[in-house]
C-alpha positions, 0 to 999 in steps of 0.5 A, spaced: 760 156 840 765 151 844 772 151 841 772 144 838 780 143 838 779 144 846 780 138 851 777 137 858 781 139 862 786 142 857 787 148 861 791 144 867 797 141 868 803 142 862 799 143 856 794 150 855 791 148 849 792 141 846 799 137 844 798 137 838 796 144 837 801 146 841 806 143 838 804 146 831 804 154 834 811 152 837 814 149 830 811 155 826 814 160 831 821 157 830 820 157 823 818 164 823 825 165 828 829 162 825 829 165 818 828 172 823 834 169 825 838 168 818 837 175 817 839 177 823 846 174 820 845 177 813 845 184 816 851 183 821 855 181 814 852 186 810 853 191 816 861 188 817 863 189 809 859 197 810 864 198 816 870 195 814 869 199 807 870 205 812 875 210 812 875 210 819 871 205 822 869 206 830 863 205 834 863 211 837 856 215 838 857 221 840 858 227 833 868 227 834 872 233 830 879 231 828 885 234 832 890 231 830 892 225 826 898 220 827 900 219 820 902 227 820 907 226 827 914 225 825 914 218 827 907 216 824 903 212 827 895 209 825 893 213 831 889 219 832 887 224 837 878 226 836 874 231 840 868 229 843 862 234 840 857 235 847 850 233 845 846 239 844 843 239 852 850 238 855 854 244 856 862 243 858 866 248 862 872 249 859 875 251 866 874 243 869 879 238 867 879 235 860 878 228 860 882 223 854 878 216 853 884 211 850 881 205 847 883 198 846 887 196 840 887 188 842 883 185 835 877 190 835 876 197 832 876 204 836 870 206 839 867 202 845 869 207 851 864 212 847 859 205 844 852 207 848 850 215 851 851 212 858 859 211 856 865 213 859 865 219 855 858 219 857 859 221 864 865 224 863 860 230 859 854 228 864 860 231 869 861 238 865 868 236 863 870 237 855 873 230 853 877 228 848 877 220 844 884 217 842 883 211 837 885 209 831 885 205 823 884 198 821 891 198 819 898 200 822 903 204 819 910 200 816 915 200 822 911 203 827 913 200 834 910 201 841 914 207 842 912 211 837 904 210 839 908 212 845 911 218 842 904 219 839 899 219 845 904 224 848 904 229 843 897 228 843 895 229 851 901 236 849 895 238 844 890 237 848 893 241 854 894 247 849 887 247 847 886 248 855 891 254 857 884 255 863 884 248 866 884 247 872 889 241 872 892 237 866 887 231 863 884 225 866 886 219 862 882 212 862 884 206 859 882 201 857 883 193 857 890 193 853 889 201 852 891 200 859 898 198 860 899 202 855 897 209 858 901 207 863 907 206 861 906 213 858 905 215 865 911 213 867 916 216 861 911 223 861 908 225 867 908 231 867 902 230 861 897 226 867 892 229 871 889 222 873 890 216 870 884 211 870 885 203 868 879 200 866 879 191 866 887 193 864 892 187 865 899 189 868 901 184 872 901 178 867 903 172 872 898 173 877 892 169 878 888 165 882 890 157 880 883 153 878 881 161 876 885 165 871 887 160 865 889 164 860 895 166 863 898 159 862 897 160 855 904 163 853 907 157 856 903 151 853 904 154 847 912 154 848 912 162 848 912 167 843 915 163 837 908 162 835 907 170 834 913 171 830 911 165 825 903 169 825 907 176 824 911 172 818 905 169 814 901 175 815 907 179 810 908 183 817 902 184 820 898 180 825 891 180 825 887 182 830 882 176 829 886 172 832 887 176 839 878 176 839 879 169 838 883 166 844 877 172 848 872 168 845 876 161 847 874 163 855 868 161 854 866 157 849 858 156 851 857 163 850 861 163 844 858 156 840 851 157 843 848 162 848 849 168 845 847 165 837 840 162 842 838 168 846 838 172 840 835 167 835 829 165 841 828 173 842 829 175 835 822 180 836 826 184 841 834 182 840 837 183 834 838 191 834 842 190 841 846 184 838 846 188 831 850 194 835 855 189 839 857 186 833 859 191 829 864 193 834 866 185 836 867 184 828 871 189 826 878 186 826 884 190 826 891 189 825 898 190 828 905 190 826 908 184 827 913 187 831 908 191 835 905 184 838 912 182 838 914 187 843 907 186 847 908 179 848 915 178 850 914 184 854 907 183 858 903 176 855 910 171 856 916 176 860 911 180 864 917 186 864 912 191 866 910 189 873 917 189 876 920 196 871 925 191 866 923 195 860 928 200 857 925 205 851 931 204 844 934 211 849 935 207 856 930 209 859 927 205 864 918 204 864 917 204 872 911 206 873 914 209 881 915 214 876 907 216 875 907 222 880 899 222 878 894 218 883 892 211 879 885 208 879 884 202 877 877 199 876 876 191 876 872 186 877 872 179 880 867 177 875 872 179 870 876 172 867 880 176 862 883 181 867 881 179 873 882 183 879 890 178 881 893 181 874 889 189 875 893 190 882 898 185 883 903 190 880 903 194 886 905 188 890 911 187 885 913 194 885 912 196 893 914 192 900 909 196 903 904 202 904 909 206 906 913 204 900 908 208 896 908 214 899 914 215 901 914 214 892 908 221 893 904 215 890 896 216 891 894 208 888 886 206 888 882 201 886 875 199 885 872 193 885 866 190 881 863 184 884 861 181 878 861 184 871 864 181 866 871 184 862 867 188 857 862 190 863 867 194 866 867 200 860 861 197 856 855 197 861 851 202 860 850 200 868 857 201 870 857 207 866 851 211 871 855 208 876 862 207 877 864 212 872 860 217 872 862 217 880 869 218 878 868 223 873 864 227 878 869 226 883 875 227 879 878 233 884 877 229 891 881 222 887 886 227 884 888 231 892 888 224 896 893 224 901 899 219 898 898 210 900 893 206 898 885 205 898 879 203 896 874 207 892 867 204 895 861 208 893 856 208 899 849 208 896 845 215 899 839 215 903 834 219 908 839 218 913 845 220 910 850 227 913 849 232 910 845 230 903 846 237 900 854 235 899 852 229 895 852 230 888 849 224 886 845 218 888 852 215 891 857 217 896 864 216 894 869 214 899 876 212 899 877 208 904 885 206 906 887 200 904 893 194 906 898 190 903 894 183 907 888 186 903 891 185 896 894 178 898 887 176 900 885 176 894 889 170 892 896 170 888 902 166 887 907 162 891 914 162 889 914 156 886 909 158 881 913 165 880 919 160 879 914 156 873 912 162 869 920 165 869 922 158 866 916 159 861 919 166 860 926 162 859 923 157 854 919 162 850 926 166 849 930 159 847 925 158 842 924 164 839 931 165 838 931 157 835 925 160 830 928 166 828 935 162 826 933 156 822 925 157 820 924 164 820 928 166 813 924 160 810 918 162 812 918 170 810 921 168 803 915 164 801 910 168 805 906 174 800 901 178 801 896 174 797 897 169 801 895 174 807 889 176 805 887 169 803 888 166 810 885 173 813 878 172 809 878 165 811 880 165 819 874 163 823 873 169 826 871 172 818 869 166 815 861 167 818 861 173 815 863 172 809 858 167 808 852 169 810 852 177 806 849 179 800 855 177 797 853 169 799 847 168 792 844 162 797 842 168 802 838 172 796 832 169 798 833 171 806 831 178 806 824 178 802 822 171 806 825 175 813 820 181 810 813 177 809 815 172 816 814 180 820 808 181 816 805 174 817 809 174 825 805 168 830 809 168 836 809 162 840 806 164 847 812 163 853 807 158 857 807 153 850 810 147 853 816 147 847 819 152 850 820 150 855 823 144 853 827 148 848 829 152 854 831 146 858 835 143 851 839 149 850 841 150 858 843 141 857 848 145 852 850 150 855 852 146 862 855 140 857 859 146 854 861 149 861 863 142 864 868 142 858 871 148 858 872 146 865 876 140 865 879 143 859 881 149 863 883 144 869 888 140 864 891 145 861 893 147 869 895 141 871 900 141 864 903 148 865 904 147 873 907 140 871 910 141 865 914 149 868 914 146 875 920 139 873 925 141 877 929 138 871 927 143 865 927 149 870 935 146 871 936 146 863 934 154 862 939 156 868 934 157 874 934 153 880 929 153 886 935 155 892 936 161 887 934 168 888 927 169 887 926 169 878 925 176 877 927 183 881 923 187 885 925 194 885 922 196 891 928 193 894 934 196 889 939 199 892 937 206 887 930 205 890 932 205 898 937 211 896 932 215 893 926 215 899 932 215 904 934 222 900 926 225 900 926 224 907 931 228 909 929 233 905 922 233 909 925 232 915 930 239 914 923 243 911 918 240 917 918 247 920 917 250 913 910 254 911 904 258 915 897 257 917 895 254 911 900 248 911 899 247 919 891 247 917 892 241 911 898 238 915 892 237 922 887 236 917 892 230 914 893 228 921 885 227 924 883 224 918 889 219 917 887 212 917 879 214 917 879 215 909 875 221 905 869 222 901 866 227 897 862 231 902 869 233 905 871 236 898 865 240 897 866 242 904 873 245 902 871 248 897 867 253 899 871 254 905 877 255 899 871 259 896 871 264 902 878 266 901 880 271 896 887 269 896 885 261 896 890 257 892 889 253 887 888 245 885 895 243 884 897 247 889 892 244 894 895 237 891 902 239 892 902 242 899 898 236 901 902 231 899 908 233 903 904 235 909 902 227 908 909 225 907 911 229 914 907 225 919 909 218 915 917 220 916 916 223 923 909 225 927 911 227 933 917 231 929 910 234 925 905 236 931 912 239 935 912 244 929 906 245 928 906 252 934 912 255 931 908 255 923 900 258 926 901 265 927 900 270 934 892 272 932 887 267 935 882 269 931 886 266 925 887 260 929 880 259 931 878 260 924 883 254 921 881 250 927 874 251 925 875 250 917 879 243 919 873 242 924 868 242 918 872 238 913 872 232 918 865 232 922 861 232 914 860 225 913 857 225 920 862 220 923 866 220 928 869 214 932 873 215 937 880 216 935 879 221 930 875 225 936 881 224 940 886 227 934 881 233 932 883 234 940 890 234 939 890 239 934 884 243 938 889 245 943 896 245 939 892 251 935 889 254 942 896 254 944 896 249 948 892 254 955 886 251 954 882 245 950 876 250 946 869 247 946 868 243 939 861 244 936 859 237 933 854 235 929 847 240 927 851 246 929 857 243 923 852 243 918 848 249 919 855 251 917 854 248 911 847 251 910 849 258 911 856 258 907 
């Protein structure tokens, strides 16, 4: 029979079944989600209250072994280094180099580099390395500083290299957002522990920014610096509650925080709520700082940005340069990224160096990778990323780790049917580390000097009133303040409180958990061509867009206020800074230490140039045909095999060291480099011929060859050759049947 409650012509148009029965499925699906929803809030709370009773709560997936604790170091610290257990169907080879994921204490727990299986410790195992996670407690251990977490982490990466005497090269080690600065600064003190050193979303360069862009960097000012910090650390009986850094990250973006991320669960509840349950978990397990660990951080990296330019100096006079850092530097960033953007991720290499060649006359391999659009925790959350970027620089750890010393760009090519040489890739990617410029850093935006100007007098004011802070209202603050008060205020922060009230713990919510059970039962979802979806979806979107033009014009006024406020000429006079002064802060690459450390490496060089037999004339003309036209991974897997034909090959360190100082020779002086080549090559032309075709190989792997590189693999043919005769270079498909029967 005909469906009575059907209309003529019900099925055209917007309406697919009649308005009023549309608009009765709709109301009861939305009913039915929103008690869904509700309970979806329940099992958050309950699953915050579960978390945090944990004596060591993380979000880790992967099965950890304790190695060592930081509460048993002499310097005790809440810090701890795990081992990751390999999943049953991975195997690890004890022979590569360990990997060391370092996460982020900036308010969340531990656990986010190792969140999903494809993770950064995911690839790190997919890749056959043994890896090892350094996280830590909710609370921090009375008096403990930066440099005793510094000390920690040092003996932490010494007990790792310990338990892998066989390792082909000391860890790799990944930081993480504000993990990141701290494993640099680590780097800095203790090279000798660092085999690589990757920087995920991690700010090093606090001033830096795009203006229109990046507001959080004007934050510290317009809060008049870090007296603000102090008072925190005060109220909270010594210790500073993370909740508040997780505050001022969901503060960005406020459509995402008020309303997006509620919706999008709350209309997808059938299929939403486990991935929103497992993201909460770590997104609200807040954590603690001392008050004088966030102290530190602030007036040294958030207001004073000391790091960028080396005016740290540890309680033993030592200053944290990251020149130091000896190991090559990955940082990975994101344009899309608005808490780390890619300014402050890399605009420490144009604080510390005057060019390329500042680098690597330092012996300093720096590379970046840029990310076209995901956001800050993308960079080491998505499990996209992870199969992708760093699951690329985990399999080409080694090539990363023997680039020739200066500055690239990683670019990872995606493989086709016409790729050279496919049996050399070891993925779906080719990774290629393309040279790069100082002009390409400044493309990306920065600031001018009068903006540098504004931020060094908002560092000037921070310092006045917190010293203003510290004499007339800090001792009356810290005699009434108590830890009662602390823990009352910690429950009742913003950033809490929803948990608190929608628990079990809540008797209002008791009727939620047996109604969510019979509304799964009794479940009618709406169908998605329902005309009140769409009006639902065109609402929330009104919302979200009101919500995005405030933070604009919010973003936009504190902008202004900052660029007025640090910018009078007046105030910038009364902290003792003036516009015709020097620039505000120091650039050590143009300290007269630094010029007479590079004009002293250089002439140790220039008196070795002549130094060394077949092998280091092959890396220096290898160095020399490829310079300028970048590596990737199919070259390094050409050497080594050609390293694995030679019994008395050498080895990883090796390989890097005597890289590095032929890279170096040709920067000091090329035609001195190429005169010496004859005087290292030995008498037998059989030898000759046979490095000559070894660095043929390396160079024809990728399949390219343009016309300047063709003229230097000329060059170094009739050095080799001893000069009486060009030889005929075999090119293309003779190259690879080389390869095939190697």
């Amino acid at each position: 029979m005909e469906d009575a409650t059907k209309q003529p012509g019900a099925n055209t148009g917007l309406w697919q079944d009649p308005p009023w029965q549309e608009s009765w499925q709709y109301a009861m699906d939305a009913w039915q989600r929103t008690v869904l929803f509700c309970d979806v809030l329940r099992r958050r709370a309950n699953q915050y209250a579960e978390h945090n009773l944990s004596s060591a709560p993380h979000v880790l997936r992967f099965d950890v072994e304790l190695v060592l604790s930081g509460r048993a170091l002499p310097r005790p610290v809440n810090y701890g280094l795990v081992r990751i257990v390999p999943p049953a169907d991975i195997e690890v080879d004890p022979r590569k180099r360990p990997f060391v994921v370092v996460d982020p204490r900036a308010g969340h727990g531990p656990g986010i580099g190792g969140f999903k299986a494809d993770s950064e410790i995911g690839a790190a195992l997919q890749a056959g390395h043994p890896c090892y996670f350094i996280g830590f407690l909710p609370d921090p251990v009375p008096g403990q500083t930066i440099e005793d977490i510094m000390r920690a982490q040092a003996a932490f990466l010494e007990r790792v290299i310990e338990l892998h005497p066989e390792a082909d090269s000391r860890p790799c080690v990944i930081g993480n957002c504000q993990a990141g600065w701290a494993v640099m600064m680590l780097a800095s003190t203790r090279p000798e522990l660092f085999g690589a050193v990757i920087v995920a979303g991690s700010p090093l360069s606090y001033w830096a920014g795009v203006k229109g862009a990046n507001p959080m960097r004007y934050t510290g000012g317009l809060l008049g610096g870090s007296w603000l910090t102090a008072l925190t650390g005060d109220i909270g009986g010594g210790k500073f509650d993370g909740a508040w850094l997780v505050t001022n990250f969901e503060g960005l973006n406020p459509a995402n925080t008020l309303w997006s991320k509620q919706y999008n669960v709350w209309s997808h509840v059938d299929t939403e709520a486990a991935r929103y349950l497992e993201f909460e978990r770590w997104w609200g397990g807040h954590v603690n700082l001392n008050a004088e660990e966030m102290q530190f951080i602030v007036d040294e990296l958030f207001v004073g940005n000391r790091l960028a330019t080396a005016e740290i100096v540890t309680s033993d006079g030592v200053h944290i340069d990251m020149r130091n850092i000896t190991s090559p530097i990955l940082c990975f960033c994101s344009k899309g990224d608005n808490i780390t953007p890619p300014q402050q991720a890399l605009g420490w290499i144009l604080d510390l160096y005057r060019s390329v060649d500042d680098i690597r006359a330092h012996g300093q391999t720096i590379i970046y990778a840029m990310h076209e659009t995901i956001g800050h925790l993308g960079i080491f959350v998505s499990g996209k990323v992870a199969t992708k970027e760093h699951a690329e620089f985990a399999s080409n750890i080694d090539l990363i780790d023997t680039l020739p010393p200066g500055l690239y760009e990683a670019v990872l090519i995606p493989r086709s049917s016409e790729t050279a040489a496919p049996d050399l890739v070891l993925g779906e990617w080719i990774a290629r580390f393309e040279p790069r410029s100082f002009d390409d850093l400044r493309e990306m935006g920065g600031n001018d000097p009068d903006d540098e100007l504004r931020f060094a007098t908002a560092r000037r004011v921070s310092e006045i009133n917190l010293g203003l802070y510290r004499t007339f209202a800090q001792p009356f603050i810290k005699a009434i303040a108590s830890d009662h008060a602390a823990s009352l205020l910690a429950r009742l922060h913003p950033a809490r409180l929803p948990f608190e009230m929608f628990s079990d713990s809540n008797p209002f919510m008791a009727p939620i958990a047996m109604m969510a059970d019979q509304v799964r039962e009794e479940r009618q979802p709406v169908s998605p061509d329902n005309a009140f979806v769409a009006l639902q979806d065109f609402m929330s979107k009104q919302i979200e867009t009101t919500l995005d033009v405030w933070r604009a014009w919010r973003d936009q006024s504190e902008e202004q206020l900052f660029l007025a406020v640090y910018g009078s000429p007046l105030l910038q006079a009364a902290v003792g800074l003036r516009a015709s002064d020097e620039p505000p802060r120091r650039h050590p690459g143009e300290q007269p230490a630094t010029l007479a450390f590079i004009r002293a490496r250089i002439a140790e060089l220039r008196a070795r140039m002549s130094e060394g037999g077949l092998r280091e004339a092959s890396i220096r003309a290898l160095v020399y045909v490829g310079r300028g036209h970048g590596m990737d991974e199919r070259q390094l897997a050409v050497l080594r095999r050609i390293r694995a034909r030679h019994k008395d090959g050498f080895s990883l360190q090796e390989f890097k060291r005597v890289l590095r100082e032929q890279s170096l020779m040709l920067l000091i002086d090329e035609p001195a480099a190429l005169a010496a080549l004859p005087s290292m090559l030995p008498e037998g032309t059989e030898e000759r011929a046979a490095a000559l075709a070894a660095v043929q190989e390396v160079i024809e792997s990728t399949g390219e060859m343009n016309e300047e590189v063709q003229a230097r693999l000329d060059r170094v043919a009739t050095i080799f050759t001893g000069g009486t005769a060009k030889p005929a270079i075999v090119r293309g498909p003779s190259a690879q049947a080389r390869r095939r029967t190697s």
